[in-house]
Structure formats: structure tokens, C-alpha cells
C-alpha positions in Angstrom: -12.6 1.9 8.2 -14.8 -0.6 11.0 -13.0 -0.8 14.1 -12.3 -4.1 13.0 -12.0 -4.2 9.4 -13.3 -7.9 7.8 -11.0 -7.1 4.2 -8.3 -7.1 6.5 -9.2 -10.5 8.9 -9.5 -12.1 4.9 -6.3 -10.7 4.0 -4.0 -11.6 6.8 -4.5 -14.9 8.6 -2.4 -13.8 11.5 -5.0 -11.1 12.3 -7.2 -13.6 12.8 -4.9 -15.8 15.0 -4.2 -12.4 17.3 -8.4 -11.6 17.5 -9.0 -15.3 18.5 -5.9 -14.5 20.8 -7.1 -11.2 22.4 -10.6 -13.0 23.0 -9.1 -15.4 25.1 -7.0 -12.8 26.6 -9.7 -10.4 27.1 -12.3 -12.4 29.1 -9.1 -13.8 31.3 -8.1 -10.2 32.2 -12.1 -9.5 32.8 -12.4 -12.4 34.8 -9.3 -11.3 37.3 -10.5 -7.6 37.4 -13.6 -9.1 39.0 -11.3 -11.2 41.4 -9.9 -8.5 42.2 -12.6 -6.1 43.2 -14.3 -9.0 45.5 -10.7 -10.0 47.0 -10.3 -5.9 47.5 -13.8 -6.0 49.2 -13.4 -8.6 51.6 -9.9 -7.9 52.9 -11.3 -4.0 53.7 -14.6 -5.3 55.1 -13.1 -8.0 57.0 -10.5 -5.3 58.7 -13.1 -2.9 59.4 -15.7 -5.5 60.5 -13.6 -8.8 62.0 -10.5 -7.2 62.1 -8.9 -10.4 60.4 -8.8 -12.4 57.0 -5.9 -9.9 55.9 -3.4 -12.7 54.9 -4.9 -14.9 53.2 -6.8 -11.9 51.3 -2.8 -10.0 50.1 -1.9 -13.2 48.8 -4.8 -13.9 46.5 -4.5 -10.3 45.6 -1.0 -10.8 45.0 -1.5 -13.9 42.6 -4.3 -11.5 40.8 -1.5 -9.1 40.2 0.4 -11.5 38.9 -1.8 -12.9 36.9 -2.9 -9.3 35.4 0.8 -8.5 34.6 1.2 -11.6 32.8 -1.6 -11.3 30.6 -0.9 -7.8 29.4 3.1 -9.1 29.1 1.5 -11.9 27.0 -0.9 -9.5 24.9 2.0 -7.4 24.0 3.9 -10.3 22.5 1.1 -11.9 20.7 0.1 -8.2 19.6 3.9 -7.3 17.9 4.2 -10.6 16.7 0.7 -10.0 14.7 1.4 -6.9 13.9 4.8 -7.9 12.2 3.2 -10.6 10.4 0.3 -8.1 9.3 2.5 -5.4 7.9 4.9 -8.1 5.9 1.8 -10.2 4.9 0.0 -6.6 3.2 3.2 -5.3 1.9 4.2 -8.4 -0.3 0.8 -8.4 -1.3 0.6 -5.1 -2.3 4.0 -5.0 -4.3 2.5 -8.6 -6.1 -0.8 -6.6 -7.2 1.6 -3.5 -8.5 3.6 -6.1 -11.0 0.4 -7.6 -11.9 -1.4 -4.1 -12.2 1.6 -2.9 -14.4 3.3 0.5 -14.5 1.2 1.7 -17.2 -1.8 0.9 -15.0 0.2 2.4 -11.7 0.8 5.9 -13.9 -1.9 7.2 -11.7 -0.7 6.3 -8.6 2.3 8.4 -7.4 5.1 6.4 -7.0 6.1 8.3 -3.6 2.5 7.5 -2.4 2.9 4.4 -2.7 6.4 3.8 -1.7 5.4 5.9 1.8 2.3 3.7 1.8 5.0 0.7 2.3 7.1 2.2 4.3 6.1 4.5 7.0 2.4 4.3 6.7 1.9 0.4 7.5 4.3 0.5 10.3 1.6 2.9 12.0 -0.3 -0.4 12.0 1.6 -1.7 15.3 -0.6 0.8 17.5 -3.6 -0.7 16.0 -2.6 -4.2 16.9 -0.8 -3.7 20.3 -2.8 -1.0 21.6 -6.4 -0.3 19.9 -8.0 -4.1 18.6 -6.9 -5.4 22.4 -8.6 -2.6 24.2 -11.3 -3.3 21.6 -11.4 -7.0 23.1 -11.8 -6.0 26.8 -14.4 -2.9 25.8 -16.5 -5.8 24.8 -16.1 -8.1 27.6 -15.1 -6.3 30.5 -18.2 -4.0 30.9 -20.5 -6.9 30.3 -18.9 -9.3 33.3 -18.9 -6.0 35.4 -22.4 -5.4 35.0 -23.2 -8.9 35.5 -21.1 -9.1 39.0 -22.7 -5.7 40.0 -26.0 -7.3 39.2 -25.8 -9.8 42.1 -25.1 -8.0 44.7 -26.6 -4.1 43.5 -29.2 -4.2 40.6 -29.7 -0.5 41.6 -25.9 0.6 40.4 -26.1 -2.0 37.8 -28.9 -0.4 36.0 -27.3 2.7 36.7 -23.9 1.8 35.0 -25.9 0.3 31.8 -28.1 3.6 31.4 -24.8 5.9 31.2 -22.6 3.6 30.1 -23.8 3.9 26.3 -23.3 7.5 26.1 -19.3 6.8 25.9 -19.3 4.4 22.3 -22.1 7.3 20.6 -19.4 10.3 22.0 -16.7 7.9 20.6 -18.5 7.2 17.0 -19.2 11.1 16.8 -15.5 12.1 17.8 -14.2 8.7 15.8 -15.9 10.7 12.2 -14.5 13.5 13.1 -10.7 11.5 13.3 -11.3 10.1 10.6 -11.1 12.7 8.2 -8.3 13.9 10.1 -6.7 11.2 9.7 -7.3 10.6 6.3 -6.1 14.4 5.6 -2.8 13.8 7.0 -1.7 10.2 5.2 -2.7 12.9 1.8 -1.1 15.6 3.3 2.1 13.5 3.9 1.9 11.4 0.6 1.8 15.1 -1.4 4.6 16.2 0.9 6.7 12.7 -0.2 5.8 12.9 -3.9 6.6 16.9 -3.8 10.1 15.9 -1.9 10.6 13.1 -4.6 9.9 15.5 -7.6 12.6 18.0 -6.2 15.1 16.0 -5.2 14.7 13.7 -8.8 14.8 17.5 -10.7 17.7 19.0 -8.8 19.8 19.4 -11.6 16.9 21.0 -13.8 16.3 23.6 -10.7 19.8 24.6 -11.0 20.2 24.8 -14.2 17.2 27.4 -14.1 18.6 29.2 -10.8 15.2 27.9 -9.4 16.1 25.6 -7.0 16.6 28.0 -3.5 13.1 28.6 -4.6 11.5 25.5 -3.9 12.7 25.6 -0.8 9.5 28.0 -0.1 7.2 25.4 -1.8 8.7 22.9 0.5 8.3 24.5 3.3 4.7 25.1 2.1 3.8 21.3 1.6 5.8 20.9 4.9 3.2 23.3 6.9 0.5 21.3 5.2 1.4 18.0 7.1 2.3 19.9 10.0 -1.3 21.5 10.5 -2.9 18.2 9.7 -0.7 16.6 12.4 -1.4 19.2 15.2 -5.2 19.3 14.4 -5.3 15.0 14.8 -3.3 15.5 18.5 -5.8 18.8 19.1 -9.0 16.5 18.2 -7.4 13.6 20.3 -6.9 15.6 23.2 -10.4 17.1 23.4 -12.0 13.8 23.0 -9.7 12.5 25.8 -11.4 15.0 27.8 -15.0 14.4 26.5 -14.8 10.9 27.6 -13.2 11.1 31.0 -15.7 13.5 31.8 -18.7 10.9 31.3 -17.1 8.5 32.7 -16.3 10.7 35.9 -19.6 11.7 35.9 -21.5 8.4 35.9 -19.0 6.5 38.3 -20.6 9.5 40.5 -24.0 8.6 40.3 -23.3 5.7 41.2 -20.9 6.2 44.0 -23.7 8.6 45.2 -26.5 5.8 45.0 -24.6 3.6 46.9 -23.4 5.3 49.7 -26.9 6.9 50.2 -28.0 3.0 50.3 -25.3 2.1 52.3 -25.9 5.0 55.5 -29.6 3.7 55.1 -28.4 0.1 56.0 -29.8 -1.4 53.0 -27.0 -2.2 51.4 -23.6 -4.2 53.3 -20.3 -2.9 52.8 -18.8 -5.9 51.2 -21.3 -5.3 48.8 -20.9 -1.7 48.8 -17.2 -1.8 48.1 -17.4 -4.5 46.0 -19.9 -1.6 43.5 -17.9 0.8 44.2 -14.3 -0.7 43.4 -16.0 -2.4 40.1 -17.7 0.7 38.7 -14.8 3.0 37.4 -13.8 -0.9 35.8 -16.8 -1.0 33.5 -15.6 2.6 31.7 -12.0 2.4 32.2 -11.8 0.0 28.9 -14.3 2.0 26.5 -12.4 5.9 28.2 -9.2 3.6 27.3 -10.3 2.4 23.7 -11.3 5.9 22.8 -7.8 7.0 23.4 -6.5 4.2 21.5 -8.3 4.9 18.7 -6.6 8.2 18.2 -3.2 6.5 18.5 -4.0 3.8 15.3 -5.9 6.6 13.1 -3.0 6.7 11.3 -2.4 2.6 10.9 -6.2 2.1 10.2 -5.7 4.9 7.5 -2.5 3.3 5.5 -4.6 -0.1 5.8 -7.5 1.4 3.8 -5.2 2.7 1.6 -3.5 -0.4 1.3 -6.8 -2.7 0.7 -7.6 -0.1 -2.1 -4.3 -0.9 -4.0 -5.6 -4.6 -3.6 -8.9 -3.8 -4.4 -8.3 -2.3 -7.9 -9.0 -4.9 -10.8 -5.9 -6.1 -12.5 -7.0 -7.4 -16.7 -8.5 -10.8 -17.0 -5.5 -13.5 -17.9 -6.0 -17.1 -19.0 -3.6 -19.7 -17.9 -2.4 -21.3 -21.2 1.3 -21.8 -21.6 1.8 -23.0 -25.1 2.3 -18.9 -27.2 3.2 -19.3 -30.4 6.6 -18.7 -31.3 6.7 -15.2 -32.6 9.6 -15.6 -34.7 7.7 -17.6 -37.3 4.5 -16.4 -36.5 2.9 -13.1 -37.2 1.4 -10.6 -34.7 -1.9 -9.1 -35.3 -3.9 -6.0 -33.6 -7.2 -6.1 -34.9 -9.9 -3.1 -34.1 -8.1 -2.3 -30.4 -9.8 0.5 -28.3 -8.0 1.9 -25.4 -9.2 4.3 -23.3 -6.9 4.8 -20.0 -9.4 5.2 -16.6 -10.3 9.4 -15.9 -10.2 10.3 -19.8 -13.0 10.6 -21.7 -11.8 10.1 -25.2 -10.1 6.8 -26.0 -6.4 7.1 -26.7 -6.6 4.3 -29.9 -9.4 3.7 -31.4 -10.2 0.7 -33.6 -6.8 0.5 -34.6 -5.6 -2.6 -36.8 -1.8 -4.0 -37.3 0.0 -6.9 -38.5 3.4 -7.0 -37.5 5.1 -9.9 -39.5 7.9 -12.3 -38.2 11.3 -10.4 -39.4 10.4 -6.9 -40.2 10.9 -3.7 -38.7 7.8 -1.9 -38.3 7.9 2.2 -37.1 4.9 4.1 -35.4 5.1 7.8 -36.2 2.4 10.5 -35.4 2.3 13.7 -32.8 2.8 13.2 -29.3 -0.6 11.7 -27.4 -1.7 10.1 -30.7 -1.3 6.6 -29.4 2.0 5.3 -30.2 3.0 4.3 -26.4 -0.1 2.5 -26.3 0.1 0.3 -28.8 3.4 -1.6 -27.3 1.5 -1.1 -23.8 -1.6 -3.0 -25.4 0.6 -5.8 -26.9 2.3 -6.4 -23.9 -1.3 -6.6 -21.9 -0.4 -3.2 -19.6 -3.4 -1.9 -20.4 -7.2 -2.7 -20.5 -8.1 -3.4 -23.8 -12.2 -2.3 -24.3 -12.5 -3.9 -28.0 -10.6 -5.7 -30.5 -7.8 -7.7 -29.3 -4.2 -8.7 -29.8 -3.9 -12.2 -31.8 -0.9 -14.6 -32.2 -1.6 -18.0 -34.2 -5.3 -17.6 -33.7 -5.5 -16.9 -30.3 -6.3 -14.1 -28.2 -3.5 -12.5 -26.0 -5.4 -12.8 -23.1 -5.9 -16.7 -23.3 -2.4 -17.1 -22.2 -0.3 -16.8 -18.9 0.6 -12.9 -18.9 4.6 -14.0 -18.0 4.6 -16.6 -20.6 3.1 -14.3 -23.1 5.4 -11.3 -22.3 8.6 -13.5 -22.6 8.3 -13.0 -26.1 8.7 -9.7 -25.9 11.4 -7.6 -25.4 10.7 -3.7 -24.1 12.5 -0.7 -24.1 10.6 2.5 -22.9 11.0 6.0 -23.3 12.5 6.3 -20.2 14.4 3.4 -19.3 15.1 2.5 -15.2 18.8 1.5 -14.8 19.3 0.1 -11.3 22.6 0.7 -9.3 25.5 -1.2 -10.0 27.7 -1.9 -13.1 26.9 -1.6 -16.9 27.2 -5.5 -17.1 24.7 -6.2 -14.2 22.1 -4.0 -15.3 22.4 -5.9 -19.1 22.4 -9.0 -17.5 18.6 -7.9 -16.0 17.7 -9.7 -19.3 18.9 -12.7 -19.1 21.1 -13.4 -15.9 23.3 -16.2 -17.2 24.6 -14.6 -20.1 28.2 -14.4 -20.1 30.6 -11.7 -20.5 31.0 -12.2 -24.2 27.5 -11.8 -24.8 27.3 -8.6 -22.9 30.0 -7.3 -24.9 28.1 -8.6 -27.6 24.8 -7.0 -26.9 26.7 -3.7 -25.9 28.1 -3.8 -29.6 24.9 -4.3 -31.0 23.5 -1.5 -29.2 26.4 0.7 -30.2 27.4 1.2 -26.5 31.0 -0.6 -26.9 32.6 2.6 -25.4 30.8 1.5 -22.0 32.6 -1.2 -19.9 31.1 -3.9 -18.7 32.6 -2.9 -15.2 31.5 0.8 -15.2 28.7 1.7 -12.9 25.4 3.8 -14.0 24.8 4.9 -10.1 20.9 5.6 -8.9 18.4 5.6 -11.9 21.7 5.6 -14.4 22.8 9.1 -13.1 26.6 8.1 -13.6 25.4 7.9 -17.8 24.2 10.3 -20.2 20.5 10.0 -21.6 21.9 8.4 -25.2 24.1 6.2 -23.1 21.1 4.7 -20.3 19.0 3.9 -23.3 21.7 2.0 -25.1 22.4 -0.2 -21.9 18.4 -0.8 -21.8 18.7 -1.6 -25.6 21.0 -4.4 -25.4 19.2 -5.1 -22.1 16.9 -6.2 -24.5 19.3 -7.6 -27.3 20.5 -9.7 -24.8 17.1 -12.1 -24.5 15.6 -15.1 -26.0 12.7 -13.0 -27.2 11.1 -12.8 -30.8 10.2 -9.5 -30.2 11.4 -6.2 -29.8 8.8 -3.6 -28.2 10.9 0.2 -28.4 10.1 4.0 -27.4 12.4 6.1 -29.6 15.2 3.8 -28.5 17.7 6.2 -30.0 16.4 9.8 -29.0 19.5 11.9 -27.6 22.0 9.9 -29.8 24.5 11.7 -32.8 23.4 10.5 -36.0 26.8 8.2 -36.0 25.7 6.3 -33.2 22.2 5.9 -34.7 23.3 4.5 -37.8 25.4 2.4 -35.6 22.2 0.7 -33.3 20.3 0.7 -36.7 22.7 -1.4 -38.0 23.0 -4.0 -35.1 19.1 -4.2 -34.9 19.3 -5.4 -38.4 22.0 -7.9 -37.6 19.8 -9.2 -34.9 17.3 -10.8 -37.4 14.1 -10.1 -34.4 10.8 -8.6 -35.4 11.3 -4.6 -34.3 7.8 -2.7 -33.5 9.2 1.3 -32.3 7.8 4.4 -31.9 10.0 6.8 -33.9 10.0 10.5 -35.0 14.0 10.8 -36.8 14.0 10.4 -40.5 16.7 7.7 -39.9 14.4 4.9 -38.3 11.4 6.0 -40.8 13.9 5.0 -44.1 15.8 2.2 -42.3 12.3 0.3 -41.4 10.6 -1.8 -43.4 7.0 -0.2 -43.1 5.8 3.1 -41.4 2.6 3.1 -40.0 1.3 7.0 -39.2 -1.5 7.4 -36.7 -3.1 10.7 -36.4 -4.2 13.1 -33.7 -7.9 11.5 -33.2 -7.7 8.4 -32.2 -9.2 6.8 -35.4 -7.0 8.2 -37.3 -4.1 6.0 -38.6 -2.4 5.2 -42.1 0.2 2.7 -43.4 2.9 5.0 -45.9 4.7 3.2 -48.3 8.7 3.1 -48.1 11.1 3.3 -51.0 
């Protein structure tokens, strides 16, 4: 990432409030350092020459103080303040382009990754605001004024100070690659040590089941030592270049200190002037020694931010923004010639594959696992990018309309459902919040769940229910809508063939058009046409049902 990243100034307007800020800032603090050296010189030449002047010089040096303390108090509120409003600004955005993205389209991005992104990996962004982009500010003014100052009074040490001074940033750039990397190897290192943290903690049960579960505690402690490596080789590579650049800077502010008092035993040089160089040298590389020590401290920030504008960066499907869908429940559904092929595969996962799925009926998708059959509800509800073909409603294209007004036709059930915490009733009412408590017992009915109360809770990720049980509640989740449409993923995988018959016979009471993936005998004779597709993509076939 630039030290000062442009995506970023586009993406947050309060960045660009805080640079404008820290400009202002900047040349104000630059300005009083000068003050300060020439204030410094003339009380110490006027003791050692006049032997007076020292009032009048401690109280302007006083007010310079002052004035200095008040500008850094006043760069470190307008630096958290941005910083805040950067991190809040990025984070909605970034959860805004996930929904339009899509889970399908997020399958590739770990959910851990993501969720660390959000959480612990922008908050390294305050650093960046309250420490680096300021000292960025004053390395760009204050050396500039300094040698200016210097100029009047010394060209000598001025020219001096602007041959070395350059050596710093190309010492920085080459150490600042280096960080980089490092930095870029521990936000992975800690996302795989999130995702790997997630994975066990989700699979506990599994692990114990197996008796495997004291043994990920090595594979933990593995990922663990990963991030802990990465960490101590970024604080290893800061300190060295800490070293690097105090060492030039040391070394030039001594050339120049050498110079001048040469000049000054010669008497072609006058102390005032003298002390003024002298006090203003170390000044022009104390903010580029300061910024490269800063830099170390926002790696990490700068790092979650590119990993943030990549999120943003990645292209979400082409909408349009018509709001008048035709009403599915009188109008048919059509996939004609549909090509899918999900990003990092090279064979397309459907392949000119035609349906028309007609107001009323129940239609099943059968076939081996990976023929397709996931992607077909993914491609009518726009999650993924469709190369060829289309989906059609009433003579228009899918993508013509507004992707929410489209979708609220639809009504899906996955193959894994996500129940969130609370109560059987709440997480049915996700699908239509105003329902009332006789249409919740309604919708449980249908979904042959009425052994669930309403009042029971499902716990984290429905961990309080039993597989058959979490997809019923998503079932009449979906019962429980306006829409025309119902999209399901085995919806009844894990249930006794009691409790099947049962949902069967409430989706059949419930009059919508059914689209599911199915593999039980059960769905295939209860719906009204079965539609096989094959293991190649191209290969699918409608069977005929007595």
C-alpha cells in the first residue's frame, strides 16, 4: 500500500478532512520549531555576548512550548476522531458489499478472515491515523522550512543537510518492502490462525466423538507458532531499521555540526547563527527518523486496509433497477441455456442448462453430488455470475430488475440453514416480522415442527436443536412469507420418514411453486416433475412421474 493510499482518501471522506487537518497542523508545528531554534539562539548568544535579553527570550520560548503542546494535543483529537470515523465508514461498507456479493460469491473468502478483518485488523488502523499519516505531514514540511531557515543564515550546512538528508526516505523505501511482506505474512498468518480456531471450536463435538480433539491442541499450537514467528520477525525488522535510521541521521547532524564549528573558530560564521544551524539540524531528520518508526507501528493497519479495499474492490453481478417482477404465482419461471462456472474452476459447474418451472408445481432436482443442483437455486436467485443464458420471468431478464425486489419472490432454504440465537418464534419470524403467533404456529405445523414451541430457544447456530429440527424452523421460516416461490436444499434430510410425509404434505397445502434439490424416493414420487442432471455439466434429463 502508498504511504497514503488515494482508494482509501475516495472511500472515507473523513480521511480527507484529517489530511487537510494535519497540513494545517503540520506547517504550524514547522513554523514554531523554527521559532524556537531562533528564540533558543538568541537567549544563549545574548547571555554569552550581552549578558541580557534572557526575559523577554523564556517567555517567548515559553508561549512556543505552549503552542507546540497544543498542536500535538489538537493532532491527537483530530487523529482518533478520523480514525473512528475511518474504521466505521470501511466496516459498513464492507459488510454492504458482502450482502450484495452474496454467500455463494463469499464461499471463497473465509468467514473468520473476514470477520477478523472487521474486527481486530481495522482497529490497527488508529496507529496509522494518530501516529504515521501526521508524522507523514511534518516529514514533508518540516525539513523543507528547516533547510530554508538554514539557508539564510548558513548555505554551507544547508547544502550539507539536503545532500544526506535523502539517504533516510531510500533506507526507509528499502526497509518499508521488506515490512511489508512482513506485515502482510502476519494479517495471513493470523487470519489462518482465526479460521483454524473457528473450525475447531465449530467441530468440537465431531473431535470428541472421534477421541481427536486433545489432538488439535498440537495443530493449534502449530498455527499459534505461525503468528507468533511472524509477529517477532515484524518487531525484529522494526527494531533494526530503528537503528539503521538513527545512525544516518547521527551521522549527518555530525557533519554538519563539524562544518560549523570549524567555520565558527575561523570567525566566519557568528554564533547566533551558529546555534541557530546547529539547534535546527537534528530538526530536519527528527520527523523522517520519527516517520520511519511510525511506519512499523501502522504495518499492520495499512495491511487490514488493503485487505479491506480488496473486499470492496471485487465486482458484485450487474443489477438493473426495475421494480415491477412479475408475480410468480401466475407466471412461469424459465432458465434457458444458463452456464455457470464459479471463479478458480476450470470446468463450468451447469452448462447450458434449460428449465421451466410453472406457477403451482413442485419441481425436484436429482443427480450426484457436484452435478449442479445448488447452483441452479443460486443462479435464480442472482448469487452467482451467470456467463450465458439467463433466468426469464414474463419476458424479462432477471437481471433487469432490483436484486431485493426480485428475490422477494423467493423463498430459500439451504442445505445448511443459520438459526440465530433466541427463540423458535423469533428466528420464524426472520421471514416476515409481523406475523403473529398464530401464523407461527401455523407455519411450524406446516413444516411438521409442532413439537417445537414457539418460546423454545435454538442457542448459537441452532445448537439447542437437532439437524431435522433447525431445518424445519428454516422451512416454515420460509412458509411464513409472501413469496411465490420456494427455493429448497434437501429441506428434509435427517428427518424419519413420518415427519417427511408430514412436511410433504404441508408443502402441498401451501399451494406455492416448490423448486428442491432432493435425493429420498419420497420427494421424487410426491413432486410433480423430476428433472435429473448428470455428472458433466451438460448433462441433464426431465423423467416422467407416474
Amino acid at each position: 500500500m502508498k504511504p497514503l493510499d488515494p482508494r482509501l482518501l475516495r472511500r472515507a471522506r473523513a480521511a480527507r478532512l484529517f489530511l487537510l487537518a494535519s497540513i494545517v497542523l503540520g506547517v504550524a508545528s514547522g513554523a514554531l520549531v523554527i521559532v524556537q531554534a531562533v528564540l533558543l539562539a538568541h537567549g544563549i548568544a545574548g547571555v554569552v555576548l550581552r549578558g541580557s535579553g534572557v526575559t523577554a527570550v523564556a517567555w517567548g520560548l515559553a508561549a512556543v512550548v505552549a503552542g507546540r503542546a497544543l498542536l500535538v494535543w489538537a493532532q491527537e483529537v483530530v487523529a482518533q476522531r478520523a480514525a473512528a470515523a475511518v474504521k466505521s465508514t470501511l466496516r459498513r461498507q464492507v459488510l454492504e458489499h458482502a450482502l450484495k456479493l452474496g454467500p455463494v460469491r463469499l464461499s471463497g473468502e473465509r468467514s473468520s478472515a473476514l470477520t477478523t478483518l472487521l474486527t481486530k485488523g481495522l482497529d490497527d488502523l488508529d496507529p496509522y491515523f494518530a501516529r504515521y499519516l501526521p508524522q507523514l505531514v511534518l516529514a514533508s514540511t518540516v525539513p523543507a522550512g528547516v533547510i530554508g531557515w538554514m539557508a539564510t543564515g548558513d548555505l554551507l550546512a544547508a547544502g550539507t543537510v539536503l545532500v544526506t538528508l535523502p539517504l533516510i526516505p531510500i533506507f526507509m523505501t528499502l526497509i518499508g518492502w521488506a515490512a511489508r511482506a512482513h506485515s502482510r505474512h502476519r494479517q495471513h498468518a493470523l487470519a489462518i490462525l482465526a479460521h483454524h480456531f473457528a473450525d475447531v471450536t465449530g467441530g468440537m463435538t465431531t473431535l470428541k466423538l472421534f477421541g481427536r480433539a486433545k489432538a488439535q491442541t498440537a495443530a493449534v499450537q502449530q498455527v499459534t507458532d505461525r503468528y507468533r514467528i511472524a509477529s517477532l520477525g515484524t518487531l525484529r525488522l522494526a527494531f533494526l531499521s530503528s537503528l539503521v535510521l538513527d545512525l544516518l541521521a547521527s551521522l549527518s547532524v555530525a557533519l554538519v555540526a563539524i562544518g560549523v564549528g570549524l567555520r565558527l573558530v575561523d570567525g566566519k560564521l557568528g554564533l547566533e547563527t551558529a546555534l541557530v544551524v546547529l539547534i535546527l539540524a537534528p530538526e530536519a531528520y527528527l520527523p523522517l527518523r520519527q516517520l520511519g518508526m511510525q511506519f512499523h507501528a501502522s504495518a499492520d493497519g495499512v495491511a487490514a486496509s488493503e485487505e479491506a479495499l480488496r473486499v470492496l474492490e471485487t465486482a458484485v453481478p450487474n443489477w438493473g433497477d426495475r421494480r415491477d417482477v412479475p408475480d410468480l404465482r401466475c407466471t412461469a419461471l424459465s432458465l434457458y441455456d444458463v452456464t455457470v462456472t464459479y471463479p478458480g474452476r476450470d470446468a463450468p459447474a451447469l452448462n447450458g442448462f434449460d428449465l421451466e418451472l410453472r406457477p403451482g408445481e413442485i419441481v425436484a432436482l436429482t443427480g450426484p453430488s457436484g452435478s449442479g443442483k445448488s447452483t441452479v437455486l443460486a443462479a435464480i436467485l442472482g448469487l452467482v455470475a451467470i456467463e450465458s443464458g439467463g433466468v426469464v420471468a414474463g419476458g424479462s431478464g432477471a437481471a433487469e430488475f432490483e436484486p431485493r425486489v426480485w428475490r422477494r419472490q423467493f423463498a430459500w432454504v439451504p442445505q445448511h440453514p443459520s438459526l440465530r440465537d433466541g427463540s423458535v418464534a423469533a428466528n420464524v419470524r426472520l421471514g416476515r416480522p409481523d406475523a403473529s403467533d398464530d401464523e407461527v404456529l401455523t407455519s411450524l405445523d406446516a413444516a411438521g415442527a409442532r413439537e417445537l414451541s414457539p418460546a423454545q430457544r435454538v442457542g448459537e447456530r441452532g445448537a439447542l436443536l437437532s439437524g431435522g429440527q433447525r431445518r424445519r424452523v428454516a422451512l416454515a421460516r420460509a412458509l411464513i412469507t409472501d413469496a411465490a416461490v420456494l427455493l429448497l436444499d434437501e429441506p428434509t434430510a435427517g428427518l424419519d420418514c413420518e415427519t417427511e410425509a408430514e412436511v410433504i404434505a404441508g408443502l402441498r397445502g401451501a399451494g406455492r411453486t416448490v423448486l428442491l434439490v432432493a435425493h429420498r424416493p419420497a420427494w421424487i414420487a410426491a413432486a410433480d416433475r423430476v428433472v435429473e442432471l448428470g455428472r458433466s455439466a451438460n448433462e441433464y434429463r426431465e423423467l416422467s412421474v407416474s
